[in-house]
C-alpha positions in Angstrom: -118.0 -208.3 -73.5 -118.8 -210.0 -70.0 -120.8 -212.6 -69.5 -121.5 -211.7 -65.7 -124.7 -210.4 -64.5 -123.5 -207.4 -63.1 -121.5 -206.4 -66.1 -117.9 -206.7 -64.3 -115.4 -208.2 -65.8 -114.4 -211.6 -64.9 -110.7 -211.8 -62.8 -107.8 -212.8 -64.2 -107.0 -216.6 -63.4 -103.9 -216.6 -61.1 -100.2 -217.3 -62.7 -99.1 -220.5 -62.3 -96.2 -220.8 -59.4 -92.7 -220.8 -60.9 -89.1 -221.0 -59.5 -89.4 -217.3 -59.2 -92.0 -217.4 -56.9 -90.4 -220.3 -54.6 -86.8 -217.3 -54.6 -89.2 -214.7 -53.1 -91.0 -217.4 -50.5 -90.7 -216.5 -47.0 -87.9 -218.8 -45.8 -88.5 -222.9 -44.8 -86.8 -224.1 -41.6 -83.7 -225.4 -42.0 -82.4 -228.8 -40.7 -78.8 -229.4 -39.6 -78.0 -225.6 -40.4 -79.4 -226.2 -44.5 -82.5 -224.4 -45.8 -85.3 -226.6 -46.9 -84.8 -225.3 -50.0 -81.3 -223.9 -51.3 -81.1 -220.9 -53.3 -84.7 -220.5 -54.1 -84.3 -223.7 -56.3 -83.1 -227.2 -54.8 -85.7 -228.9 -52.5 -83.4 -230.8 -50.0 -84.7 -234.3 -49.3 -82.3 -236.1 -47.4 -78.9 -236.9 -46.7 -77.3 -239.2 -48.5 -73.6 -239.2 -47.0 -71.8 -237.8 -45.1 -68.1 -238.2 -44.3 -65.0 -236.3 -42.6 -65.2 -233.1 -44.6 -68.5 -233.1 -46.7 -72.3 -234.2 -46.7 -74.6 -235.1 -49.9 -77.8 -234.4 -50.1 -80.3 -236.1 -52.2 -82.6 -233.4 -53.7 -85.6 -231.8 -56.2 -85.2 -229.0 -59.0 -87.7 -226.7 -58.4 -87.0 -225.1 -61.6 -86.4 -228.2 -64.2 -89.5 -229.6 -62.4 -91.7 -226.4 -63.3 -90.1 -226.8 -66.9 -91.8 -230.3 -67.0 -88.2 -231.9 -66.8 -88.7 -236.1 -66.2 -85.9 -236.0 -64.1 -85.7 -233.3 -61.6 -83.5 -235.4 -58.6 -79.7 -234.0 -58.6 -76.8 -234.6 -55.5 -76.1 -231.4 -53.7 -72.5 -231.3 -52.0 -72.4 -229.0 -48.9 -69.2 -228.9 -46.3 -69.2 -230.5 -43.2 -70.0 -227.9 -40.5 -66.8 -228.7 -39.0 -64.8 -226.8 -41.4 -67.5 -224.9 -42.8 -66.5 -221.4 -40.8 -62.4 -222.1 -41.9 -61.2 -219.0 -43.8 -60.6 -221.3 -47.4 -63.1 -224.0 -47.1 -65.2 -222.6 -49.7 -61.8 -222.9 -52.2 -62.0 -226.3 -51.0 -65.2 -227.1 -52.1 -64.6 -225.0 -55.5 -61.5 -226.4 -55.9 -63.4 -230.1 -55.7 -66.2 -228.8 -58.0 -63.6 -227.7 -60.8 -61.0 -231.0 -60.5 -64.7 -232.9 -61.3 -65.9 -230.8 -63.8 -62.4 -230.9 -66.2 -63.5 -235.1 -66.2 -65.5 -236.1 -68.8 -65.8 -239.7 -68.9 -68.3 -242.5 -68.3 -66.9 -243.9 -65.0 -66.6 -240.7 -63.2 -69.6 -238.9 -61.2 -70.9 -235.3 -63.6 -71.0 -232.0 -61.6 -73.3 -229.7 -63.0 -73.0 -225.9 -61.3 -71.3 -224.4 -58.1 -74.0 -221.8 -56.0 -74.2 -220.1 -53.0 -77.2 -219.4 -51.2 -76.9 -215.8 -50.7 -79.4 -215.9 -47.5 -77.3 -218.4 -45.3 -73.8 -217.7 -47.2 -73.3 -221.4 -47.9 -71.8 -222.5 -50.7 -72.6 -225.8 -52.8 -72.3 -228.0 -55.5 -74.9 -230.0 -57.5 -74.1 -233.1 -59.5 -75.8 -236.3 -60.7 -77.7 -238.6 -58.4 -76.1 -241.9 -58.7 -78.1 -244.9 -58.3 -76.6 -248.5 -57.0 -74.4 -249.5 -54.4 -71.4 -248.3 -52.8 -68.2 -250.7 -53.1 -68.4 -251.0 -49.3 -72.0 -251.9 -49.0 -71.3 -254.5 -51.8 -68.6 -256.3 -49.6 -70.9 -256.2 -46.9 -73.0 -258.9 -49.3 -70.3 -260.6 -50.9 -68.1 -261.4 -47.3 -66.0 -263.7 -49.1 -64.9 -261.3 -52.0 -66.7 -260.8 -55.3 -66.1 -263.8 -58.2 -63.9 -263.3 -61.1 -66.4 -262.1 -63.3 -68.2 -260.0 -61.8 -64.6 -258.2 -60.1 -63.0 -258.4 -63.6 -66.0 -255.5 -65.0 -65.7 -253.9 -62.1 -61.7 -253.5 -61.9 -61.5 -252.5 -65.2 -63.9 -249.4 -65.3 -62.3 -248.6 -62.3 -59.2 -248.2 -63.5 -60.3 -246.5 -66.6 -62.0 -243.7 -64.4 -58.8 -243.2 -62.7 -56.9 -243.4 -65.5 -58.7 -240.8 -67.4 -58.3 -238.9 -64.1 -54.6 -238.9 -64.5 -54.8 -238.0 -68.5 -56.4 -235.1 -67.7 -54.1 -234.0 -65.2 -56.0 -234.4 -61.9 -55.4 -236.8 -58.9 -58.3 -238.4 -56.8 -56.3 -239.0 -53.2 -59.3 -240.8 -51.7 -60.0 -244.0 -53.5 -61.8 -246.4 -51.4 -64.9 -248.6 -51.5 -67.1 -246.2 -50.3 -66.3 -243.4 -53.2 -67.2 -246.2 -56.3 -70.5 -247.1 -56.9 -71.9 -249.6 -59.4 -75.5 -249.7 -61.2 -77.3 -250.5 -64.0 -75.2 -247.9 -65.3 -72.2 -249.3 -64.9 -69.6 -248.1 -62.0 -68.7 -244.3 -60.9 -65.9 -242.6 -59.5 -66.6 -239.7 -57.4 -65.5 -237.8 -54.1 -62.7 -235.5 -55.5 -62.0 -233.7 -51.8 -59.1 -234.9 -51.6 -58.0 -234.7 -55.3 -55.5 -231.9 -56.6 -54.1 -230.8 -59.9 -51.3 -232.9 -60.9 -47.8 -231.1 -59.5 -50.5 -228.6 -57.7 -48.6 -230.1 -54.4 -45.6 -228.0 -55.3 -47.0 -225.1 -57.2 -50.2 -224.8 -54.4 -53.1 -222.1 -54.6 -52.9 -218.8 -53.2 -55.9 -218.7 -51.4 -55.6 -222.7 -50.3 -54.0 -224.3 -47.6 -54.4 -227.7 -48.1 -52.2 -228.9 -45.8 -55.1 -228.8 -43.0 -57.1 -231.1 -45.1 -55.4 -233.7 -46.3 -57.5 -236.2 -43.8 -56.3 -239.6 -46.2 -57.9 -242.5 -45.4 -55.3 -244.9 -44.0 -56.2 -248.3 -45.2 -55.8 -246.9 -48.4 -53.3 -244.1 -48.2 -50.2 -245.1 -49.9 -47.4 -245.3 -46.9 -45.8 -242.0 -48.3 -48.9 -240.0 -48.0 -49.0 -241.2 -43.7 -45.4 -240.4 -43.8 -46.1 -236.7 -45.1 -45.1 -237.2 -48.8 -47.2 -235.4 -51.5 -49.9 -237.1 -53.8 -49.1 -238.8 -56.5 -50.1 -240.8 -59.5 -48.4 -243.6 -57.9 -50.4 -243.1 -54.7 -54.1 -243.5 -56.8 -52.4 -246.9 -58.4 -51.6 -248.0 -54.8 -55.4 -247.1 -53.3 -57.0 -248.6 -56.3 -55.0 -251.9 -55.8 -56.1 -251.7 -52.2 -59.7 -251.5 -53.3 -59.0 -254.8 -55.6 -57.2 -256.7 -53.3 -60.3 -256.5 -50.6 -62.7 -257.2 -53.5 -61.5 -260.3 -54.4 -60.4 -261.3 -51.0 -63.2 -260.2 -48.9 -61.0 -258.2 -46.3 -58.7 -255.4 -46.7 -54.9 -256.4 -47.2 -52.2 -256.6 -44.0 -48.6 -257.1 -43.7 -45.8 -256.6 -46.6 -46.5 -259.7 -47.7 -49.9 -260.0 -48.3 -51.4 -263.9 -49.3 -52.9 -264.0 -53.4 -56.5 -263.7 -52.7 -59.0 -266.5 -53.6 -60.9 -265.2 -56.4 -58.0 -263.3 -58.1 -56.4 -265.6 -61.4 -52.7 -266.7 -60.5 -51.6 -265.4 -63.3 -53.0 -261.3 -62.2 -51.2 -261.5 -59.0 -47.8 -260.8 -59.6 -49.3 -257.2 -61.5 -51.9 -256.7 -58.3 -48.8 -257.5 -56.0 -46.4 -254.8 -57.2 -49.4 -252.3 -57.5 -49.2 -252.5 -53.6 -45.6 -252.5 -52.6 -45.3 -250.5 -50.2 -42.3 -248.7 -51.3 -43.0 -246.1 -54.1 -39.8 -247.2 -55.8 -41.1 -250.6 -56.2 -44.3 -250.2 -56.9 -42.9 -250.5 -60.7 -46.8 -250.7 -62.5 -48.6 -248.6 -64.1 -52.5 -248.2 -64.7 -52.8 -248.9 -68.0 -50.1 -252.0 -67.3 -52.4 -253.0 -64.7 -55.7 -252.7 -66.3 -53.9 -254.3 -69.2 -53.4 -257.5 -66.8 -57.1 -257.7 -65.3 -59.0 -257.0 -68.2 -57.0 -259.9 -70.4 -55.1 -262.8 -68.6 -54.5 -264.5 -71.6 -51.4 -261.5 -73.1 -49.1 -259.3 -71.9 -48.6 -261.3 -68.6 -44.8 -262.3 -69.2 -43.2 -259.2 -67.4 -45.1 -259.6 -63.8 -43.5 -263.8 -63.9 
């Protein structure tokens, strides 16, 4: 029964918005050519980074948010718009998504789900929003490379990142400062653009033609790479020893002989060194022969004398 004067019944109280109702939303303007909002769902807030064939955005879950979710915040990958309109640069970005997704391991970034927004045609993928500081921005505080202790942690998980990498059969191709990042959390790998299958140089993709994209990062390319040569295990060792080398000296490493940096133990060069030779042949180290070094300097140290 009513409680109304007039003996109508009292209206319904209106649903509550959902994700549903943000999918059927007239569309929000779009900035730099990317909705507001990306497949009905992913609120973008801002750009995060951006670099020669990608940009991350920094953005809100509509839907975990109207499921009461804590933490709604995710990393959205897009292409650059420079090879956004290429016939296999989605593949690309798939082919990034999936390298990411076969890595499960504490020191590399977690990609959640590959999307495309159906209304602009543009793929993306989402992924975890990391929080800390970028390898590069670090060096811009520590000028004078990073001390012992604090490099030790960091070299180690480092290498354990890429090592898992390379147990699971999948190259990175772009290690540099500015694709680790440290935290409370401890330190993350991520950027897999670059990255391929292990031996997916030779066998290749049918609907990929990577040779267009292989824009490596020549202070930390391996000298094969510049010269042509395929990615390689042995190439990730040499960019990772690039990345050590300015962390404990403060500047990126020059010449075939490079100087034993300042806050690296004597006794870790001689494992560092060969990690950075800049012929393959002799770069005779491996990862877990180099982590072995950094992480103790008190064993296993008589082979690198």
């Amino acid at each position: 029964m009513s409680d109304r004067p007039d003996g109508e019944v009292a209206p319904l109280p209106s649903p509550p918005l959902t994700h549903f109702a943000f999918a059927k939303a007239p569309a929000p303007p779009q900035r730099d050519g990317i909705p507001a909002v990306l497949a009905g769902r992913y609120r973008i807030e801002r750009v995060l980074g951006a670099g020669g064939m990608g940009v991350v955005y920094r953005a809100r879950d509509l839907l975990h948010e109207q499921f009461g979710e804590s933490r709604s915040s995710v990393a959205i990958k897009v292409l650059g718009e420079a090879i956004r309109e290429s016939a296999d640069a989605h593949v690309l970005l798939y082919s990034e998504f999936a390298l990411t997704r076969s890595l499960r391991h504490e020191q590399v970034v977690r990609v959640f789900s590959f999307e495309v927004d159906t209304s602009c045609q543009l793929a993306f993928f989402t992924m975890e929003l990391l929080q800390g500081l970028t390898l590069d921005r670090l060096l811009l505080e520590c000028p004078g490379g990073l001390p012992w202790r604090e490099l030790q942690g960091i070299a180690v998980q480092l290498l354990d990142g890429l090592r898992h990498s390379h147990q699971q059969g999948v190259l990175h191709g772009d290690v540099k400062p500015g694709n680790v990042m440290v935290g409370e959390g401890g330190l993350r790998l991520f950027d897999f653009g670059l990255g391929q299958a292990d031996g997916q140089a030779a066998v290749g993709s049918p609907a990929l033609n990577r040779s267009r994209f292989n824009a490596w990062t020549p202070a930390y390319a391996a000298p094969e790479l510049l010269a042509g040569g395929a990615l390689s295990a042995s190439a990730d060792l040499y960019a990772a020893a690039c990345v050590l080398y300015e962390l404990a000296q403060g500047r990126r490493q020059s010449g075939n002989r490079p100087a034993r940096p300042g806050q690296l133990p004597r006794q870790c060069w001689p494992a560092l060194r060969t990690a950075l030779a800049a012929d393959p042949e002799h770069r005779a180290i491996t990862l877990e022969e180099l982590r072995a070094v950094l992480s103790d300097t008190r064993q296993g140290l008589s082979r690198w004398f």
